[in-house]
C-alpha positions as CSV (number, residue, x, y, z in Angstrom):
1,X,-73.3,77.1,-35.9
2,X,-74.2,73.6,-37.4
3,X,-72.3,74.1,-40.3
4,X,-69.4,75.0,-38.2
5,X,-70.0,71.3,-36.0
6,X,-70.6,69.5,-39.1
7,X,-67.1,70.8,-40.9
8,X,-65.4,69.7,-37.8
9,X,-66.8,66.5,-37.7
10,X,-65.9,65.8,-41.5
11,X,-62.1,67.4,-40.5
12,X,-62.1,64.6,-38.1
13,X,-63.1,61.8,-39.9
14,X,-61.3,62.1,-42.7
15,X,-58.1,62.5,-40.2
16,X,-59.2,59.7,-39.0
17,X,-59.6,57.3,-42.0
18,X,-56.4,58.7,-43.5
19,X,-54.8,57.2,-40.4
20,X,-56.5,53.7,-40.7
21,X,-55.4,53.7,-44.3
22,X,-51.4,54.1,-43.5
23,X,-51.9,51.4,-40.4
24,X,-53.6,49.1,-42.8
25,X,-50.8,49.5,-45.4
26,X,-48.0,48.6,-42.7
27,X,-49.3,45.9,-41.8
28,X,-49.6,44.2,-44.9
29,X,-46.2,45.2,-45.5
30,X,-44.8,43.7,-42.1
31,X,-40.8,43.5,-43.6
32,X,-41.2,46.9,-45.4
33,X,-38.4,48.4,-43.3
34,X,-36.3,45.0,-43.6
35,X,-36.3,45.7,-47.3
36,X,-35.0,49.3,-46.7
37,X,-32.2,48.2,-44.8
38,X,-31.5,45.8,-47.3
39,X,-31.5,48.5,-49.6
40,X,-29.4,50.6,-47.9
41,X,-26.9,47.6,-47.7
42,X,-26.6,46.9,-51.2
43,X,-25.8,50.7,-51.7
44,X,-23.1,50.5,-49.6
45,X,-21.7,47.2,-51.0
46,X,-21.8,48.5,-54.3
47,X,-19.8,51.8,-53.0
48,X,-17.3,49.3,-51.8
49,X,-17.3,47.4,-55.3
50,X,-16.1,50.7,-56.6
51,X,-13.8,51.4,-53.9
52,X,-12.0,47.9,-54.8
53,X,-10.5,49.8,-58.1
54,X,-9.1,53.1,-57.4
55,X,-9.0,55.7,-60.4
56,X,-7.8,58.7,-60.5
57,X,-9.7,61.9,-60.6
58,X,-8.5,65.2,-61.4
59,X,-10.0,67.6,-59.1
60,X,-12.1,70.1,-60.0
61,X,-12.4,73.1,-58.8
62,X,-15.9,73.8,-58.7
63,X,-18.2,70.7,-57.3
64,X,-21.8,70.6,-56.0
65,X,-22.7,70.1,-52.4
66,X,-24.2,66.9,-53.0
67,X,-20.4,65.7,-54.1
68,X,-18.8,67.5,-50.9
69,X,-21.8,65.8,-48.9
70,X,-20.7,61.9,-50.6
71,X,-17.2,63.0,-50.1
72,X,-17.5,63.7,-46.1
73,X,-19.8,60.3,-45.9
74,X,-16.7,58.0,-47.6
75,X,-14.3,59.7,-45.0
76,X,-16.7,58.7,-42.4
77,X,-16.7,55.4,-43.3
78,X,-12.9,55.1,-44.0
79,X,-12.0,56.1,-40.5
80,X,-14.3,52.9,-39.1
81,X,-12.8,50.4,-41.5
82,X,-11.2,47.4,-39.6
83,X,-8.7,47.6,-42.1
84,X,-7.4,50.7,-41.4
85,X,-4.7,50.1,-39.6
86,X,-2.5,48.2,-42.7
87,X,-2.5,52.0,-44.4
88,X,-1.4,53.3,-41.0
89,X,2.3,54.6,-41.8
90,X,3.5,54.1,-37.8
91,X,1.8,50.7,-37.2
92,X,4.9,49.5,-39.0
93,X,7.7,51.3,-37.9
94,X,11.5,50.4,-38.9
95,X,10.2,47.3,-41.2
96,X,11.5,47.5,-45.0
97,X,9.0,47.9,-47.9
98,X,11.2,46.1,-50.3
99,X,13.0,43.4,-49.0
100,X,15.9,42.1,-50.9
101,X,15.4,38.7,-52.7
102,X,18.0,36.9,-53.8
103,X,17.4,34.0,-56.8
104,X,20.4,32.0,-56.1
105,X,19.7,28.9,-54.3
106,X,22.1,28.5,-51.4
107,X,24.9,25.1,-52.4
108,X,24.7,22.3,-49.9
109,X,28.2,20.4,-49.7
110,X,27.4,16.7,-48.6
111,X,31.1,15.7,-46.8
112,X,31.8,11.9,-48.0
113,X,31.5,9.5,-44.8
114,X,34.3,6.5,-44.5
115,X,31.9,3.3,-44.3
116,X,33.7,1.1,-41.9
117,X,32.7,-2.5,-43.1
118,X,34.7,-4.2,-40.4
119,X,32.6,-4.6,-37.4
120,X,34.3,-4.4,-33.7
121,X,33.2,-7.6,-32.5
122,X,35.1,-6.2,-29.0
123,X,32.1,-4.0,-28.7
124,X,29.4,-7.0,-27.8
125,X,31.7,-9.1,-25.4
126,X,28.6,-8.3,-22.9
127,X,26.0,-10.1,-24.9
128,X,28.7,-12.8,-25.8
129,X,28.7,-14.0,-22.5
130,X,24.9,-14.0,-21.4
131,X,24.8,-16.3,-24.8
132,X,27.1,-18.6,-23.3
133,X,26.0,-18.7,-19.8
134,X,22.2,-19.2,-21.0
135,X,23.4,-22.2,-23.5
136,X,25.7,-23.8,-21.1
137,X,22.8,-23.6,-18.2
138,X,20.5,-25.3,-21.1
139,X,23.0,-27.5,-22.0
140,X,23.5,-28.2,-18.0
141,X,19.7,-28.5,-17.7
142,X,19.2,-31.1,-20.5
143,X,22.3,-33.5,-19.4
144,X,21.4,-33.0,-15.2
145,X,18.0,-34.0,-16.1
146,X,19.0,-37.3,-18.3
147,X,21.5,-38.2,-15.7
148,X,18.9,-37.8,-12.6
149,X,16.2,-39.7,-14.8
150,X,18.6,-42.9,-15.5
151,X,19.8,-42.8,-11.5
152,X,16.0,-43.8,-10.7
153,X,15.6,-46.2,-13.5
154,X,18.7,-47.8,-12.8
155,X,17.5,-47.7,-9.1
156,X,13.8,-49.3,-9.9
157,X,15.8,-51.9,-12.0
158,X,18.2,-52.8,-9.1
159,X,15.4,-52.8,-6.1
160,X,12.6,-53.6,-8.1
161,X,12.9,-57.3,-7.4
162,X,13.3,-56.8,-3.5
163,X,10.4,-54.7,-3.7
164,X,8.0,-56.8,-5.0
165,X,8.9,-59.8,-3.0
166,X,7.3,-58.0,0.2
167,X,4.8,-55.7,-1.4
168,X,1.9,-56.0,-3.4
169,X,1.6,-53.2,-5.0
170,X,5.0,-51.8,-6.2
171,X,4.9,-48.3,-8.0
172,X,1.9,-46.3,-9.6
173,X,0.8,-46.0,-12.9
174,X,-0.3,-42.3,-14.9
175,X,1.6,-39.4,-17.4
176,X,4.0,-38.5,-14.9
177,X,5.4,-42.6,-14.4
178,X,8.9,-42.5,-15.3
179,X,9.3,-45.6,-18.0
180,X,6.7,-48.0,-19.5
181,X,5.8,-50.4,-16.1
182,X,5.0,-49.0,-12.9
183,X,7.8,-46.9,-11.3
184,X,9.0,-43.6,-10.0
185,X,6.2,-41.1,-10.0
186,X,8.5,-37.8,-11.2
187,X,7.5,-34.9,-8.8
188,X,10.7,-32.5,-9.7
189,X,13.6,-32.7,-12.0
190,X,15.5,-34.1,-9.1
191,X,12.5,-35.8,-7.0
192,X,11.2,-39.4,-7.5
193,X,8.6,-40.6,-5.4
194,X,6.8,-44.6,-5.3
195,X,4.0,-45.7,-2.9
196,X,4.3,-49.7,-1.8
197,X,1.1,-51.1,-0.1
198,X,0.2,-54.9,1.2
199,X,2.5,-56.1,3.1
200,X,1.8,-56.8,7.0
201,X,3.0,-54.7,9.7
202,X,2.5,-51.8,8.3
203,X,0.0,-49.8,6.0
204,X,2.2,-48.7,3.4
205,X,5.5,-47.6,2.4
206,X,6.9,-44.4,0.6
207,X,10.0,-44.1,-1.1
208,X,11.2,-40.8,-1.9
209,X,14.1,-40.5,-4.1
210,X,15.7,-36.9,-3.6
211,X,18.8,-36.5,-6.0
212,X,21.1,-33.7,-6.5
213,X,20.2,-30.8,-8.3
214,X,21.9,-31.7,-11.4
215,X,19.8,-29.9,-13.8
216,X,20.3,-26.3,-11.6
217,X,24.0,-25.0,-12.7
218,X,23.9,-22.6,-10.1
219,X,23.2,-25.9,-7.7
220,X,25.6,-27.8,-9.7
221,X,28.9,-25.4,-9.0
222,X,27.8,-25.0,-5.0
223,X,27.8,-28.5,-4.6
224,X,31.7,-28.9,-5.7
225,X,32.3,-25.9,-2.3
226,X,29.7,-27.9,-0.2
227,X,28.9,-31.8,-1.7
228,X,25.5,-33.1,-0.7
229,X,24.6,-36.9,-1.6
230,X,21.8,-38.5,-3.3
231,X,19.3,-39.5,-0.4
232,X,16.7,-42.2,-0.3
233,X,13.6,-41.1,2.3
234,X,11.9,-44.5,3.0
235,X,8.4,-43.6,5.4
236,X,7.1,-46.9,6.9
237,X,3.0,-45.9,8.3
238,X,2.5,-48.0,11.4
239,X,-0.5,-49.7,12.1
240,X,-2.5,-49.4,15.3
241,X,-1.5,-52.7,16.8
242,X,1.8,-52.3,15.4
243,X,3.8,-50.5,17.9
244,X,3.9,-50.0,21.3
245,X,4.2,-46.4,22.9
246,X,8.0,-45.5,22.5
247,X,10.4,-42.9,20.5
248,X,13.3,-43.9,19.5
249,X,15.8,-42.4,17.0
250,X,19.5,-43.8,15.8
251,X,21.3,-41.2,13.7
252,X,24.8,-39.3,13.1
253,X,26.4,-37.0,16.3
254,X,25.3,-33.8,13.9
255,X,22.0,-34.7,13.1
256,X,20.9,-36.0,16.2
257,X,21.1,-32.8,17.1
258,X,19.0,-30.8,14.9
259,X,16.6,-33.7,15.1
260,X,16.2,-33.2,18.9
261,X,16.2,-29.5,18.6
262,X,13.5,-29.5,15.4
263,X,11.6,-32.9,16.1
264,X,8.4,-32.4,18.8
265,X,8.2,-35.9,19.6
266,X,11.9,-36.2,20.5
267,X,12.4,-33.1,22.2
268,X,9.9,-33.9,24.7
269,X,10.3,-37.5,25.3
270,X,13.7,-38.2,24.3
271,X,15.6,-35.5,26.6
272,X,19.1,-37.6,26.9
273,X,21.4,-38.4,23.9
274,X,23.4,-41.1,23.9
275,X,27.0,-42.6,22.6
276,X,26.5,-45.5,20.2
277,X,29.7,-47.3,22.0
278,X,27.0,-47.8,25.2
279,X,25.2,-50.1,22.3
280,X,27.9,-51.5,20.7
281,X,27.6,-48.9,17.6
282,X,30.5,-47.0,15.8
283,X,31.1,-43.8,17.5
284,X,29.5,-41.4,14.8
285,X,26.2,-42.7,15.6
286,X,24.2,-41.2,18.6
287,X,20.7,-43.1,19.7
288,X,17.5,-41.3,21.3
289,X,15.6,-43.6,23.6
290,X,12.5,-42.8,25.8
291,X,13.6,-45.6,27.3
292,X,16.4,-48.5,27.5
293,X,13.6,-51.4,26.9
294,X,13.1,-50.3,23.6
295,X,16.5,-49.3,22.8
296,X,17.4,-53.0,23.6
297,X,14.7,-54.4,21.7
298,X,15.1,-52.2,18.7
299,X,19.0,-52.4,18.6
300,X,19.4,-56.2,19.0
301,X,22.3,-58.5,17.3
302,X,21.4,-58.2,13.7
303,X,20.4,-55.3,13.6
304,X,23.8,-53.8,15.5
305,X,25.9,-55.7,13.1
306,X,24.2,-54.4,9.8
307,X,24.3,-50.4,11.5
308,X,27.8,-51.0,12.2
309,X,28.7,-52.2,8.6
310,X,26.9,-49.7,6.4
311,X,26.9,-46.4,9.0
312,X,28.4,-44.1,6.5
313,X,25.4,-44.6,4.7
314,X,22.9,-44.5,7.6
315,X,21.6,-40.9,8.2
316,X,18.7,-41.6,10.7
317,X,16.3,-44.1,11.8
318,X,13.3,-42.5,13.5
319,X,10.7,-44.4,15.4
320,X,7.7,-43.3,17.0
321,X,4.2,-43.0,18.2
322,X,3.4,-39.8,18.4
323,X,5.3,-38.2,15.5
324,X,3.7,-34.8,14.6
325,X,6.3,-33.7,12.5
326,X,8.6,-30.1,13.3
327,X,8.2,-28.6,16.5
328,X,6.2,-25.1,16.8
329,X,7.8,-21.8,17.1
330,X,6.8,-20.5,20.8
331,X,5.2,-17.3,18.7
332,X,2.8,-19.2,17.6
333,X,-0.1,-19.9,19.8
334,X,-2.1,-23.2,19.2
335,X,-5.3,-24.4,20.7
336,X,-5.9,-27.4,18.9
337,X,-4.0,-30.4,19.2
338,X,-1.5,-31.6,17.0
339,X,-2.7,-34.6,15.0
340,X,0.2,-37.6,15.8
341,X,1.1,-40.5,13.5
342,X,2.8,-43.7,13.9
343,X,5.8,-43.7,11.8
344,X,9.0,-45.3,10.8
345,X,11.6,-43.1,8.9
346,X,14.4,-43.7,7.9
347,X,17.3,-41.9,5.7
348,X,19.7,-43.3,3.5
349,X,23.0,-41.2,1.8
350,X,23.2,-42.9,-1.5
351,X,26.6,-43.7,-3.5
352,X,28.2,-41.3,-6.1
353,X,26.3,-44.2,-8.7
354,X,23.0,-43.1,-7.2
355,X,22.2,-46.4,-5.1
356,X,24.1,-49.4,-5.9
357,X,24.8,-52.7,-4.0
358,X,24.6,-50.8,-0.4
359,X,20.8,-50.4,-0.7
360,X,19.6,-53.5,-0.9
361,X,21.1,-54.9,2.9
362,X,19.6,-51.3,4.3
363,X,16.3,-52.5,2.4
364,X,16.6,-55.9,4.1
365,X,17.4,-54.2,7.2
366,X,14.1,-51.7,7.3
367,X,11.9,-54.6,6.6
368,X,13.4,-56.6,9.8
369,X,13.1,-53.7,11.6
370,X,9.4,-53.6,10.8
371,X,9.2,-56.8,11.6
372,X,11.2,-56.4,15.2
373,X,8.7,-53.8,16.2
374,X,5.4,-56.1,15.6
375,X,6.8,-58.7,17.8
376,X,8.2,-56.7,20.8
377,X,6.5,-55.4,23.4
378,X,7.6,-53.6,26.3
379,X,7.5,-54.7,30.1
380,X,4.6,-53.4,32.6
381,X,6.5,-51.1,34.2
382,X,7.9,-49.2,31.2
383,X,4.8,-49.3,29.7
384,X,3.3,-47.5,32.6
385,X,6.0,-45.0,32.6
386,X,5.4,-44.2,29.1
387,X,1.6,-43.9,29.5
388,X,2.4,-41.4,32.4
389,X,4.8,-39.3,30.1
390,X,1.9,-39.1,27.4
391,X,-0.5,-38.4,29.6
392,X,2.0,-35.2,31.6
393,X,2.8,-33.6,27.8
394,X,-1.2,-33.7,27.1
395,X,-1.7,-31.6,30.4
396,X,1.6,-29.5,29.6
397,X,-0.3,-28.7,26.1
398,X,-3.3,-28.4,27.8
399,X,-2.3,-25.6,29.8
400,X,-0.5,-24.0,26.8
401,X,-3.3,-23.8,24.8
402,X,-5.7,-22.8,27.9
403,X,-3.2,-19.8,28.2
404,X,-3.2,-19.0,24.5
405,X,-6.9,-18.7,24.7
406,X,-6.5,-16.6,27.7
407,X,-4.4,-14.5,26.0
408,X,-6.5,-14.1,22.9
409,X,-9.2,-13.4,24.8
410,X,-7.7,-10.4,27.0
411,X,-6.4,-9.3,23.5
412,X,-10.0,-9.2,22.2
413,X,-10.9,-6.9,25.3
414,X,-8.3,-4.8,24.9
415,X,-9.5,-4.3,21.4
416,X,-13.0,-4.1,22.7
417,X,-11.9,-1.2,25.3
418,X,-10.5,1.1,22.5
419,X,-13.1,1.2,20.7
420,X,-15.4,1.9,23.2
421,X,-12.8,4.5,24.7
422,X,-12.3,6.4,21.0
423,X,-16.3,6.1,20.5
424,X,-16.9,7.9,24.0
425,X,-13.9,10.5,23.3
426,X,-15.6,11.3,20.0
427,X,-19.2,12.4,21.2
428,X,-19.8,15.8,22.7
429,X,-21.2,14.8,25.7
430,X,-18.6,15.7,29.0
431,X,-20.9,13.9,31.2
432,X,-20.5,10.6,29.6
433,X,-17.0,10.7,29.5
434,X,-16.5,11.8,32.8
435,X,-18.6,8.6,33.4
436,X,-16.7,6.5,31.4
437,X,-13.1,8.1,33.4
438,X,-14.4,6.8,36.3
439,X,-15.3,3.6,35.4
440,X,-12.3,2.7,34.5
441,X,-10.5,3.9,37.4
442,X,-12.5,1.7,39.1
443,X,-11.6,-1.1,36.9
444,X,-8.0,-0.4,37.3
445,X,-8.6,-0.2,41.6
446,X,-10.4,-3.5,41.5
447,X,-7.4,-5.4,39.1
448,X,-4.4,-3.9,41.4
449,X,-6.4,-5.2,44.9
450,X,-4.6,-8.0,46.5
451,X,-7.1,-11.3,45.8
452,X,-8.1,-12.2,49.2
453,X,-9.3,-15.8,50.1
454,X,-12.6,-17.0,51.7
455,X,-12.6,-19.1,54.5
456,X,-15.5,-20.7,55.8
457,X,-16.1,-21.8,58.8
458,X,-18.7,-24.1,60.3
459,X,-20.7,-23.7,63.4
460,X,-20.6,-25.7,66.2
């Protein structure tokens, strides 16, 4: 019995060890069965080495099994080749094996072209005329802007002398000074413009020189349909003590008109146009008067008898106190006051020479002017009635702009309604919009009621 136990103890160990021995071996041989794969691999690489060359070999009638067993593994491995499909006979049905090749090279016959050397110069007559139009515009550009440039100096050399006998301070001096001395400042092709200062009864005196477009072609061929002359814009600044509180304005029929219709200061103080015959003036002139004391005082002897000689050449003389340049459109609402000057202007149309011998009496006949206007004075009476005209257009403003404002404001609550009304309408809350609904109703009740008056009534 013990020999029985201890042989089946021995049977078991040696089991046993034989089984640690093979684990031991696999593990020190971790890519054992990489390596057999690998093997297997290269077999098969090496079959398909000798695949590559196909030979021909009888067959033979009697093979082993081991050849028939190598034979049935190639078929097996033909039949999962991605490249079976080129030896398929019906993959490529109706396509020819040998395809006809022909070695000739097909002949290419080059037909011979007629150069035409001469050019159609009818073909560009577009491009011909933009090339003269820009070099006669060019050409127009340089000579309008040499003959505008010698009008003014021929002007400054003319008036110069005149000038400086009652100014100061004739001219400015800087890059844009047209000549060596002081002169024209140049503020367009077409636009001269020279400050005067020190001289009394008045602060200072600009000349603006506005000629005709000559350097503009386009400008140049509207003016032979519609002419426009070369004007001289003479702006006299008043001083404080200078002037008393009138408008006045002598000018031709036409422009009288627009200047009454444009002007703020005459359309509200100078309502009634006049004939010049009522002031011994030619009948093209017209005269604007906020009163006759200072159409009398302006339009005396002299100064009738120099308007009547040179009219033609007279566009407008405007004189005033409360010049605030052109009037407002009614669209536009204002709420601050417009800021007045006291002016003198005065227009002159120029000869076709571009101011000759004619400008020097209308010169002589702005600075008496100037002069007139220091020394006269109205009467009490007109005075008064002046100051009460001022004084009624101030409250007329004042009104406008108080109703401006008005209206701004009930445009601000307007705005301030909607919003609150789309902020209401987008909450989900039915209560506070029915809230809101009425509200408003009652809003709308109280603004149609009839405003009743209060009376008061004392106790006895």
């Amino acid at each position: 019995m013990r020999v029985l136990f201890f042989s089946l103890a021995l049977l078991l160990c040696s089991a046993y060890v034989c089984r640690a021995y093979e684990d031991g071996n696999l593990e020190d041989d971790d890519f054992a069965e990489f390596e057999q794969f690998e093997a297997d691999d290269n077999d098969n690489a090496d079959f398909s080495e000798e695949r590559e060359i196909p030979k021909k070999v009888e067959p033979k009638k009697e093979q082993p099994e081991a050849n028939v067993e190598i034979e049935d593994e190639i078929l097996i491995e033909d039949e999962d080749s991605e490249f079976e499909h080129f030896q398929d006979p019906e993959e490529f049905e109706g396509f020819q094996d040998n395809v006809p090749r022909n070695t000739e090279q097909p002949k290419i016959t080059i037909s011979k072209v007629p150069i035409n050397i001469n050019r159609r110069w009818e073909a560009y007559w577009l491009e011909a005329i933009l090339c003269c139009l820009l070099m006669s515009y060019a050409i127009a550009f340089a000579l309008g802007r040499a003959k505008n440039t010698s009008i003014a100096t021929n002007f400054l050399k003319l008036h110069k002398p005149l000038l400086d006998e009652n100014f100061t301070l004739v001219g400015e001096t800087g890059t844009d000074i047209v000549g060596e001395e002081r002169g024209w400042r140049r503020e367009a092709e077409h636009c001269f413009t020279m400050w005067c200062s020190g001289r009394t009864c008045c602060e200072g005196m600009l000349l603006t020189l506005k000629l005709i477009k000559r350097q503009d072609l386009v400008h140049v061929l509207l003016g032979t349909v519609r002419p426009s002359p070369d004007t001289l814009l003479i702006r006299v600044e008043l001083g404080k003590d200078d002037c008393d509180p009138f408008v006045f304005c002598v000018a031709q029929k036409k422009i009288a008109t627009r200047l009454s219709k444009e002007m703020q200061d005459l359309s509200i103080f100078c309502g009634e146009k006049r004939g010049g015959e009522k002031h011994g003036l030619p009948a093209s002139l017209a005269v604007l008067s906020e009163c006759a004391e200072a159409a009398g005082g302006v339009l005396d002897a002299r100064a009738t008898a120099a308007l009547a000689r040179y009219h033609a050449h007279i566009q407008y003389i405007h004189i005033s106190d409360r010049y605030c340049g052109p009037r407002q459109p009614e669209e536009v609402n204002v709420t601050k006051p417009p800021e007045t000057e006291r002016l003198m202007l005065v227009s002159l149309a120029l000869g076709p020479d571009g101011g000759g011998d004619e400008v020097r009496p209308l010169l002589q006949l702005v600075f008496y002017l100037l002069d007139r206007i220091k020394r006269f004075r109205l009467s009490k009476e007109a005075l008064a009635k002046c100051e009460k005209r001022r004084q009624k257009a101030a409250e007329a403003w004042l009104r406008g702009a108080h109703a401006a404002r008005q209206e701004q404001a009930a445009q601000r609550r307007e705005e301030r309604r909607k919003a609150e009304k789309e902020r209401i309408l987008a909450e989900d809350d039915p209560e506070k919009q029915r809230r809101w609904e009425l509200k408003e109703q009652k809003r709308q009740q109280k603004r149609k009621a009839p405003k009743m008056k209060q009376l008061k009534v004392k106790a006895l």
